[in-house]
C-alpha positions as CSV (number, residue, x, y, z in Angstrom):
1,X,0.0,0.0,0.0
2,X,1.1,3.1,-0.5
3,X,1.6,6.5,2.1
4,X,4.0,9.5,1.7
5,X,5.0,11.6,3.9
6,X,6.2,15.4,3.0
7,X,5.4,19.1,3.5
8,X,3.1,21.5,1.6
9,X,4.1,25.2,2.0
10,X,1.3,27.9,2.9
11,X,3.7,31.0,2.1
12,X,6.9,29.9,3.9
13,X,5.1,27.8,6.4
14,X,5.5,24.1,6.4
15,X,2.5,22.2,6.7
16,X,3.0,18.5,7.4
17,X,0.5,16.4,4.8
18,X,0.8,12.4,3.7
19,X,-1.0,11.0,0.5
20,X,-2.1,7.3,1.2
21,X,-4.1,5.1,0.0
22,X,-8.3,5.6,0.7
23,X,-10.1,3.4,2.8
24,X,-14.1,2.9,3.8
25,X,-13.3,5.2,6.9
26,X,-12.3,8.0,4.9
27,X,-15.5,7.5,2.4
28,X,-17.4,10.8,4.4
29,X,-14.6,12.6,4.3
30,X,-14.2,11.7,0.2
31,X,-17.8,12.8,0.1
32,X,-17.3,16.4,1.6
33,X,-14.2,16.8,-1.4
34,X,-16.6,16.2,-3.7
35,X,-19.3,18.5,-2.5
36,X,-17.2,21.0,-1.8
37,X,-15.1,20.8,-5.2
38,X,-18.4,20.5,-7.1
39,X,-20.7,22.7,-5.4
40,X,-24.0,23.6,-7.3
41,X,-25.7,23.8,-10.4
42,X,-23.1,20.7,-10.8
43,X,-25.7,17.8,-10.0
44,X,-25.6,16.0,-6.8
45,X,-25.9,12.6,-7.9
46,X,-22.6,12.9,-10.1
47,X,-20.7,13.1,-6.5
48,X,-19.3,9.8,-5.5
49,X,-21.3,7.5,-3.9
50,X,-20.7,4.6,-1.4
51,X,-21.1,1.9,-3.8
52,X,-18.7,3.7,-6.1
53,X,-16.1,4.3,-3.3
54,X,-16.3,0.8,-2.1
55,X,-15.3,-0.5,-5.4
56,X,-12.3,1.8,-5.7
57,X,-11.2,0.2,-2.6
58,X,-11.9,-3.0,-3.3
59,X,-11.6,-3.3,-7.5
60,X,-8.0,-1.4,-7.4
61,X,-7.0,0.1,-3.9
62,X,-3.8,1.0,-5.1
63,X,-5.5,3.5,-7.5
64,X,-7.7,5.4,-4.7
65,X,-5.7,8.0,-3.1
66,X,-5.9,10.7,-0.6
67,X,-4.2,13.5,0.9
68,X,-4.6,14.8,4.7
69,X,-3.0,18.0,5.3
70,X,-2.2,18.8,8.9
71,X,-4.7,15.4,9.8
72,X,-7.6,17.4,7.5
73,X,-8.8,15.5,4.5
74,X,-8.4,17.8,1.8
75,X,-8.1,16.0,-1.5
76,X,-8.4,12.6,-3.4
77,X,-7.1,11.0,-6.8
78,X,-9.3,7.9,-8.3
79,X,-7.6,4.9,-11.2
80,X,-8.0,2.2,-12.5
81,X,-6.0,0.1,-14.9
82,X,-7.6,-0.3,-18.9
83,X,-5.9,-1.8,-22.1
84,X,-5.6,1.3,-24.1
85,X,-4.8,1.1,-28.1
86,X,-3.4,4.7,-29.3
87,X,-4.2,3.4,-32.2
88,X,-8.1,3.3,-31.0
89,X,-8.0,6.7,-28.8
90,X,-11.7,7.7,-28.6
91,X,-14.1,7.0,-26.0
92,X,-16.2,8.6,-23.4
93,X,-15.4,9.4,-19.9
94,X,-18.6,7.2,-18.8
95,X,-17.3,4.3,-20.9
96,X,-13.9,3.9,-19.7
97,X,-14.8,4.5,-16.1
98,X,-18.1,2.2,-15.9
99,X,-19.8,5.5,-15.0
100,X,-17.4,5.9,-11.8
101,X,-17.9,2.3,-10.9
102,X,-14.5,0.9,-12.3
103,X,-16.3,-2.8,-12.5
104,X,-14.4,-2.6,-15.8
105,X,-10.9,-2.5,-14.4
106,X,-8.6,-4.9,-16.0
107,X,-5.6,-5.8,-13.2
108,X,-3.7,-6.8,-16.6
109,X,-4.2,-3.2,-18.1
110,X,-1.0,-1.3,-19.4
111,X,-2.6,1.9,-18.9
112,X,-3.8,3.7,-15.4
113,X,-6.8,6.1,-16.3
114,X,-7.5,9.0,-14.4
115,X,-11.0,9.0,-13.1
116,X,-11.2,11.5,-10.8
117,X,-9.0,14.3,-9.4
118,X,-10.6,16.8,-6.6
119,X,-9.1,19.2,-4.1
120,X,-11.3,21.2,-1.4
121,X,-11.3,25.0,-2.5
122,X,-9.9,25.7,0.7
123,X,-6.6,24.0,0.1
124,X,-6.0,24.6,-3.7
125,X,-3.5,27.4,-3.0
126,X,-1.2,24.5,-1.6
127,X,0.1,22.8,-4.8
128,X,-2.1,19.3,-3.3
129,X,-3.0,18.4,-7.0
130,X,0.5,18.1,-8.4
131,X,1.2,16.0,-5.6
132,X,-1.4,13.6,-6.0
133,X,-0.6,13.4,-9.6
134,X,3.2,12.6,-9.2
135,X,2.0,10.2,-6.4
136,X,-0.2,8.4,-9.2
137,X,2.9,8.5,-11.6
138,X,4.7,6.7,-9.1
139,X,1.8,3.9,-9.1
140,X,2.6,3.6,-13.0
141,X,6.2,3.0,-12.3
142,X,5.5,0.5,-9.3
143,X,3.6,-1.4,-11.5
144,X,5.1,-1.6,-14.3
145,X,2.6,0.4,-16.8
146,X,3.0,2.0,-20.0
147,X,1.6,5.2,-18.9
148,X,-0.7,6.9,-17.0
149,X,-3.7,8.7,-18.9
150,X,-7.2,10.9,-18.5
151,X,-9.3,12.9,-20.6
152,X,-9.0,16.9,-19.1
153,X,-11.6,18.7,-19.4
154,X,-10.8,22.4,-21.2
155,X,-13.3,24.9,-19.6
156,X,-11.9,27.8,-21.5
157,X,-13.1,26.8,-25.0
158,X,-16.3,27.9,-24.8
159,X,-15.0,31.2,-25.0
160,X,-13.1,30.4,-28.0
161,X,-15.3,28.2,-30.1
162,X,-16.4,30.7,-32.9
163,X,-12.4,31.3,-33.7
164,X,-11.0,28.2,-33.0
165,X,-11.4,24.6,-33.3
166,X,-10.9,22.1,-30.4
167,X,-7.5,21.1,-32.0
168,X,-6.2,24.9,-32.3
169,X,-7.4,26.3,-28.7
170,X,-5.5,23.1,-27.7
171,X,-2.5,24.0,-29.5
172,X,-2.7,27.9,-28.2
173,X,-2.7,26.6,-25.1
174,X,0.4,24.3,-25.4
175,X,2.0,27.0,-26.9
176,X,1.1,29.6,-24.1
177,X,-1.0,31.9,-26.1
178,X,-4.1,30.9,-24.0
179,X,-4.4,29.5,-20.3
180,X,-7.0,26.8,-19.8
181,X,-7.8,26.0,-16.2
182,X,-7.8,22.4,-16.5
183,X,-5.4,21.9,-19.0
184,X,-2.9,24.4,-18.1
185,X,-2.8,22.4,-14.6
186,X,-2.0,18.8,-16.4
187,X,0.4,20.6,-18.7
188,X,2.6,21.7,-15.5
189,X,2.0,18.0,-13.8
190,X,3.7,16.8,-16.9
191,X,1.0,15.3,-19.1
192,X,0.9,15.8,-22.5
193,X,-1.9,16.3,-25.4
194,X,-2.7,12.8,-27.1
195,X,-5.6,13.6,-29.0
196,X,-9.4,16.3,-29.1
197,X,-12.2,13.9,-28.2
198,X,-15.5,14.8,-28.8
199,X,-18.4,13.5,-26.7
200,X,-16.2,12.9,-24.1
201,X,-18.9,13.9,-21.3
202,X,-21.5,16.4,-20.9
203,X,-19.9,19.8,-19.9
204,X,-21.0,23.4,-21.8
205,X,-18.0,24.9,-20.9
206,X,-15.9,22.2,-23.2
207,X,-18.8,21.7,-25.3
208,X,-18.7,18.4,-24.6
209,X,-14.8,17.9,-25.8
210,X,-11.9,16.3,-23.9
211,X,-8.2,16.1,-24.4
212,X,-7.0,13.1,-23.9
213,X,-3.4,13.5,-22.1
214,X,-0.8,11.1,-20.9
215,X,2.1,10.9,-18.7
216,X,4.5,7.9,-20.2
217,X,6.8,5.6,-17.9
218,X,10.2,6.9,-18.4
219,X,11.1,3.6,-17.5
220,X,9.2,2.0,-20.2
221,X,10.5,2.6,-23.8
């Protein structure tokens, strides 16, 4: 199982924090992230669940991480492991996830997909999301995967849609010419574009497009 132990910096105070592994204990606490990381008009019923959370921790409890910050619950990382073909890229969230469920997880997949990352509000000036992600990279090395890979939503498009395509607001952004709140955020975790998805899930502000990005083992060639 997995647990680290490290700092997170409010200004130049050191906070002590740990990412380990969720358990059926911590499933309130999960809850609140959720609620609190998508308040309303996002739908209730699209929070996690019990039966969803105990299947993360049973299906693939290597993929369901947390992180306390001063003994606070303040954010949480979901996987599971797929068979993914590059050549074959497209998909929805709600298909490669089981809807949230992971009953689809293949414990001989080469790939760990992202299917959730939250952090409480309060906490997001601490830097807890590239932590969890480099704490899911290490799970891809540990095991042995090809890579690790998710589908990040691009909230700024919208904005953008009459001028640009998916692919060219994508490319802005990799470029630096634009700043997408989602994708921006992967881009400094070290994931990169694979490849504009569309249907990937219901969401206006993308309208309804994903970008597919991965993080590849460096061990793995």
């Amino acid at each position: 199982m997995y647990r680290k132990e490290f700092f997170v910096f409010d200004k130049d105070q050191p906070i002590p924090a740990v990412i380990r592994n969720y358990e059926e204990k911590d499933f309130p606490g999960l809850i609140k992230i959720q609620q609190e990381s998508f308040p309303p008009p996002f739908p209730s019923e699209l929070w996690w669940n019990e039966e969803q959370l105990k299947n993360h921790v049973t299906l693939f409890p290597e993929g369901a991480l947390c992180i306390e910050v001063d003994g606070e619950m303040a954010g949480s990382m979901t996987g599971l492991l797929v068979n993914f073909d590059p050549r074959h890229p497209e998909h929805t969230w709600e298909e490669i996830t089981d809807n949230g469920y992971i009953r689809n997880h293949d414990s001989n997949g080469n790939t760990l997909y992202v299917v959730d990352i939250s952090v409480r509000p309060i906490f997001r000036k601490l830097g807890l999301g590239k932590w969890l992600m480099s704490s899911m990279y290490d799970v891809v090395v540990h095991k042995g995967l090809e890579r690790l890979l998710g589908g990040g939503r691009m909230p700024g498009y919208h904005a953008h849609a009459g001028e640009l395509s998916p692919e060219q607001y994508i490319d802005a952004v990799v470029k630096g010419e634009l700043k997408d709140p989602v994708i921006t955020f992967l881009l400094r975790c070290g994931r990169t574009p694979l490849k504009v998805v569309p249907n990937y899930l219901e969401d206006e502000e993308s309208c309804n497009y994903g970008t597919l990005m991965e993080w590849k083992n460096p061990f793995k060639n």
